[in-house]
C-alpha positions in Angstrom: -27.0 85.0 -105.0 -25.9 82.1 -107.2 -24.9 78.8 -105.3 -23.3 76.1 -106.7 -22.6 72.4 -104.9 -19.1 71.4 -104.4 -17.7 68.1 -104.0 -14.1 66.6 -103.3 -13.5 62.9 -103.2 -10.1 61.1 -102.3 -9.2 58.1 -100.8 -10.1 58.9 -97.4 -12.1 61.7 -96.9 -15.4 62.6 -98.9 -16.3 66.3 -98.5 -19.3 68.6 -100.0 -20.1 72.5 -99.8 -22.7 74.9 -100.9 -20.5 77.9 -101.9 -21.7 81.3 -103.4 -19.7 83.0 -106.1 -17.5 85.4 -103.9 -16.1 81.7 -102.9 -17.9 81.7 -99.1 -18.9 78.1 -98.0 -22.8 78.5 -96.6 -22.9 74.9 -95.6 -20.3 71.9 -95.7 -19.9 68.3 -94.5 -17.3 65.4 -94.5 -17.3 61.8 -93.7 -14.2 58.8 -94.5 -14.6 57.7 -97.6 -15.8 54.3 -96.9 -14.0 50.9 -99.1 -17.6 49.8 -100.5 -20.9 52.1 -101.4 -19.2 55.0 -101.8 -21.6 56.5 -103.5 -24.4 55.8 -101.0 -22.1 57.4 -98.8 -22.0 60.6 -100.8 -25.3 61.0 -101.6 -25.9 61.1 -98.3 -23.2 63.6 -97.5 -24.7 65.3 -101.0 -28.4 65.5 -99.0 -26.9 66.6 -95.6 -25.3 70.0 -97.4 -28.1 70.9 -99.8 -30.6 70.7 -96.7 -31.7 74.1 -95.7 -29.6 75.5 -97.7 -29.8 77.9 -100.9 -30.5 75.7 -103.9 -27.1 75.5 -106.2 -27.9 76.1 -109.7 -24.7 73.5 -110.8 -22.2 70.6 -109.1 -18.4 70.7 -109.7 -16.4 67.3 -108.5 -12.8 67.3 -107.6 -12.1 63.6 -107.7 -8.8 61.3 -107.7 -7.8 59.7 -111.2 -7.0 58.6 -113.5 -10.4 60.0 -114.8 -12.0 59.8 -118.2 -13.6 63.1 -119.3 -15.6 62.2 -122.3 -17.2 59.3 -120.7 -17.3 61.0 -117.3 -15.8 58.1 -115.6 -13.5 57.8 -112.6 -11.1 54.6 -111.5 -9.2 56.3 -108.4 -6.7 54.2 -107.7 -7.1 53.7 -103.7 -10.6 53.2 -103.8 -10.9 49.8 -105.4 -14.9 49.5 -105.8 -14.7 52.5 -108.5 -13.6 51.4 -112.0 -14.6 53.1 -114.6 -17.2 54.3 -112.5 -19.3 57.0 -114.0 -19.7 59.2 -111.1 -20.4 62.5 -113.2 -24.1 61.1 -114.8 -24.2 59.6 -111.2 -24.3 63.2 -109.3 -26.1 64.2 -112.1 -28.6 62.1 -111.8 -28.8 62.5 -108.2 -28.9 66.0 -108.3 -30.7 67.1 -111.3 -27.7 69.7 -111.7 -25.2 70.7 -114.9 -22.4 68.8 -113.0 -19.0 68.8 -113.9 -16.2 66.9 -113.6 -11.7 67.4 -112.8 -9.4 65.6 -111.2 -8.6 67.0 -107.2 -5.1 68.1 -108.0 -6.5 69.8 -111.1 -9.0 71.6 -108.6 -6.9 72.2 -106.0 -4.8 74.1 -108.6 -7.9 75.9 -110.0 -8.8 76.7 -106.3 -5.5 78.0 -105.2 -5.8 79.9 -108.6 -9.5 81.7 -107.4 -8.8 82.3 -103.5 -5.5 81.4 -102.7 -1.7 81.4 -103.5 -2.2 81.8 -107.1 -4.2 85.0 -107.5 -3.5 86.7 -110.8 -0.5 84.2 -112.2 -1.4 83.6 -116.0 0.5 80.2 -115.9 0.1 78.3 -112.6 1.3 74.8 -111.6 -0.5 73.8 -108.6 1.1 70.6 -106.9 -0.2 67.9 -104.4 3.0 66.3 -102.4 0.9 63.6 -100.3 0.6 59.8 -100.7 0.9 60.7 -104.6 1.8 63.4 -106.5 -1.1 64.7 -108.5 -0.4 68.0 -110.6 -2.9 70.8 -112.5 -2.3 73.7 -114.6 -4.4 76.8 -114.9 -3.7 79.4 -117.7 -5.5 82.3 -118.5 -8.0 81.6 -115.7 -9.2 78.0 -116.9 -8.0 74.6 -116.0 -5.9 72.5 -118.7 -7.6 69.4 -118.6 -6.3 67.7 -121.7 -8.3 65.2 -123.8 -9.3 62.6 -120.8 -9.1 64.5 -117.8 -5.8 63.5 -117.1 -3.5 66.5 -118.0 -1.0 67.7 -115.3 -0.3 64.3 -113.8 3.3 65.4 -113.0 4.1 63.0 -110.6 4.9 60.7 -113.1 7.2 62.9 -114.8 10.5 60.9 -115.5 13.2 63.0 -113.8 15.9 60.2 -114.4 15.1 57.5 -117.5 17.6 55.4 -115.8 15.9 55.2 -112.6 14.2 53.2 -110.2 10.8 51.5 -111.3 7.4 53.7 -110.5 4.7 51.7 -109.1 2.6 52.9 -112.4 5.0 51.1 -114.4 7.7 54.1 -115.6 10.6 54.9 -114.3 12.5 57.1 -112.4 8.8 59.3 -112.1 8.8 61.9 -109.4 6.4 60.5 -107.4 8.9 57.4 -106.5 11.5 59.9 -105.2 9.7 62.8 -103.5 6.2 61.3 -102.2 5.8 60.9 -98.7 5.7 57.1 -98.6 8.8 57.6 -100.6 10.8 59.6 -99.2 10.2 57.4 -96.0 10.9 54.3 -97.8 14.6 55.6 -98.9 15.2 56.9 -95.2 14.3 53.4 -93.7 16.4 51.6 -96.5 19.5 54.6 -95.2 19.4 53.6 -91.9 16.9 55.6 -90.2 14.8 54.6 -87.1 12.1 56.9 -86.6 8.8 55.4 -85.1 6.0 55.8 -86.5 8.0 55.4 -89.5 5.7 58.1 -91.6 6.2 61.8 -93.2 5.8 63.1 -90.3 7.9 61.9 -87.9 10.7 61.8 -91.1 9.9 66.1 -91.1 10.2 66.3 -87.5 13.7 64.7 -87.6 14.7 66.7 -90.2 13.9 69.6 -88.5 16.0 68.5 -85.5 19.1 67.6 -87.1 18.8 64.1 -88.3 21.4 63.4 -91.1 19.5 60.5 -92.7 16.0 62.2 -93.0 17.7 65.4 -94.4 19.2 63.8 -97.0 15.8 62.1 -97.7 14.0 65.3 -98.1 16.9 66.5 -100.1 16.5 63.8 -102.7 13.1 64.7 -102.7 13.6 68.2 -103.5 15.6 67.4 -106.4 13.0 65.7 -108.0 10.6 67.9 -107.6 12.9 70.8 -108.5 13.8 68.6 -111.9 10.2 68.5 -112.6 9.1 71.8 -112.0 12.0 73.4 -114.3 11.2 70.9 -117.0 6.9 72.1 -116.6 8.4 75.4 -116.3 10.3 75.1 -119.7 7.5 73.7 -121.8 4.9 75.5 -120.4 6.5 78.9 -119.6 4.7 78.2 -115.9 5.4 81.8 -113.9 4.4 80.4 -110.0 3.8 77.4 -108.6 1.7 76.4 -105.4 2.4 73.7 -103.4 0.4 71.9 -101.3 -0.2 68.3 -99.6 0.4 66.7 -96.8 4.3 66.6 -96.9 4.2 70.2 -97.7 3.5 70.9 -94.0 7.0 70.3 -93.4 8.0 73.9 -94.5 11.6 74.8 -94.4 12.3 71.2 -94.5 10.6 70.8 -97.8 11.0 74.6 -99.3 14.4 75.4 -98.5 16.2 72.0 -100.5 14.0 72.8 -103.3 14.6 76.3 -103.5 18.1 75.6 -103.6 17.9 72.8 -106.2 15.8 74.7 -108.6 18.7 77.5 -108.4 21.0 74.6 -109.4 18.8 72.7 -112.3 17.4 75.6 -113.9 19.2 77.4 -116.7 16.9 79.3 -119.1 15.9 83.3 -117.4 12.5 82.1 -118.1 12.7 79.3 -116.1 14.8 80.8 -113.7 12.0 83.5 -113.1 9.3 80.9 -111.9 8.1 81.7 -108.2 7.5 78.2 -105.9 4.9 79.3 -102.7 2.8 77.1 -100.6 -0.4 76.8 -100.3 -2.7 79.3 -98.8 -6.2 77.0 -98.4 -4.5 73.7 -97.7 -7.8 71.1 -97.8 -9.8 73.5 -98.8 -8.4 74.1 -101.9 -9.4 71.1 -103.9 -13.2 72.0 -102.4 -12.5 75.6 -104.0 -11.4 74.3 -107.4 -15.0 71.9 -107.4 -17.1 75.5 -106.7 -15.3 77.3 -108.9 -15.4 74.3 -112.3 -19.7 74.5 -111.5 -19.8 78.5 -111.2 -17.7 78.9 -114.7 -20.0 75.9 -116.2 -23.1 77.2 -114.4 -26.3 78.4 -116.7 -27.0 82.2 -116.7 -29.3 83.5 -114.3 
């Protein structure tokens, strides 16, 4: 049985599995991703999986970017104490395993792709809706990382060139309008009240009626709709998965998009792309790590 190590790092949750190549987890771990010695932190969690388990003959990471995949560096922009951190020769080291390296929306697209939503689409957008926007494409069964890493990163899309300024410096990028932080930042700044003022709350009133956080998740769904026709349109993209935290606010999310993307697409092509949710949720990310090591991992 070959057994590879998978690894999924964000901002606030580190995770690691041992998972065989039917895509079963044998073992698996978490712990918060602390603001200082993160790595110490995940060796640790590295040494807790591996332990009594089968040895994995490879190590995939799913990690937050921007990433650099020539030099095998990582500078995730909520965790502060990485920059240009070369976590790939650091697992490597660590491990004594082929190790490779992708962004986590680039692995949770790959996962989604293996065991999930995605199953047997040629072109697939996978799509994080969360704190950020991250993006990955798989075609043909392989990830498009592009020359650094960073390929897919289509939250910051421009969906209006005269729009308002991104936090990365571009404007009118998806991320500003369809994020969860922003679509609660719009509502507040329309009037609404909810408390806590987060995505979920926002969701929940939309659900239940509330004019202002419809309209929010509206706007949202335009963006997002503008984005995916114009990925759609380059690419030829036939299904795309979403997933993320504001995802979990189904028919509140799906429905305005659904309905937008009837509206901004024009092309049959484009027209013809399928939008789902996602199937493994967390797991997916962990899924697209174990799947990057068993493609990369030495013959038996």
């Amino acid at each position: 049985m070959t057994c590879v190590l998978a690894i999924d790092i964000g901002g606030t949750k580190l995770a690691a599995a041992l998972v065989d190549e039917s895509g079963s987890i044998l073992r698996s771990a978490t712990r918060p991703t602390p603001r200082a010695d993160v790595m110490n932190a995940l060796a640790a969690l590295i040494t807790e999986v591996k332990t009594g388990g089968p040895p994995p003959v490879a190590a995939g990471i799913g990690c937050a970017g921007p990433i650099d995949l020539a030099a095998g560096t990582v500078s995730p922009v909520n965790m502060p104490s990485w920059r240009g951190f070369p976590l790939r020769d650091e697992v490597r080291k660590l491990t004594g395993l082929p190790t490779m390296l992708a962004g986590d929306a680039q692995c949770f697209a790959l996962g989604e792709h293996w065991l999930g939503a995605g199953q047997g689409s040629d072109a697939l957008l996978g799509i994080v809706v969360s704190t950020g926007i991250g993006g990955g494409l798989v075609f043909n069964g392989s990830p498009l990382l592009g020359p650094t890493g960073n390929s897919g990163h289509v939250g910051h899309m421009s969906v209006d060139p005269n729009g308002e300024r991104c936090e990365c410096g571009g404007r009118g990028c998806v991320e500003r309008y369809s994020s969860g932080p922003n679509l609660v930042r719009w509502a507040v700044g329309h009037g609404w009240k909810g408390e806590p003022a987060d995505a979920r709350t926002l969701a929940e009133d939309a659900a239940a009626g509330d004019s202002v956080a419809l309209a929010a998740f509206e706007r949202g769904a335009r963006a997002l709709a503008g984005m995916i026709a114009s990925v759609t349109a380059a690419t030829e993209t036939t299904k795309v998965v979403v997933g993320g935290g504001v995802s979990m606010a189904g028919k509140v999310l799906f429905q305005p998009l659904e309905r937008a993307l009837d509206d901004v697409a024009g092309l049959a092509f484009v027209r013809a792309v399928r939008v789902v949710p996602s199937v493994l949720g967390v797991r997916a990310s962990l899924a697209g790590a174990a799947k990057l090591a068993l493609d990369h991992s030495p013959p038996a």
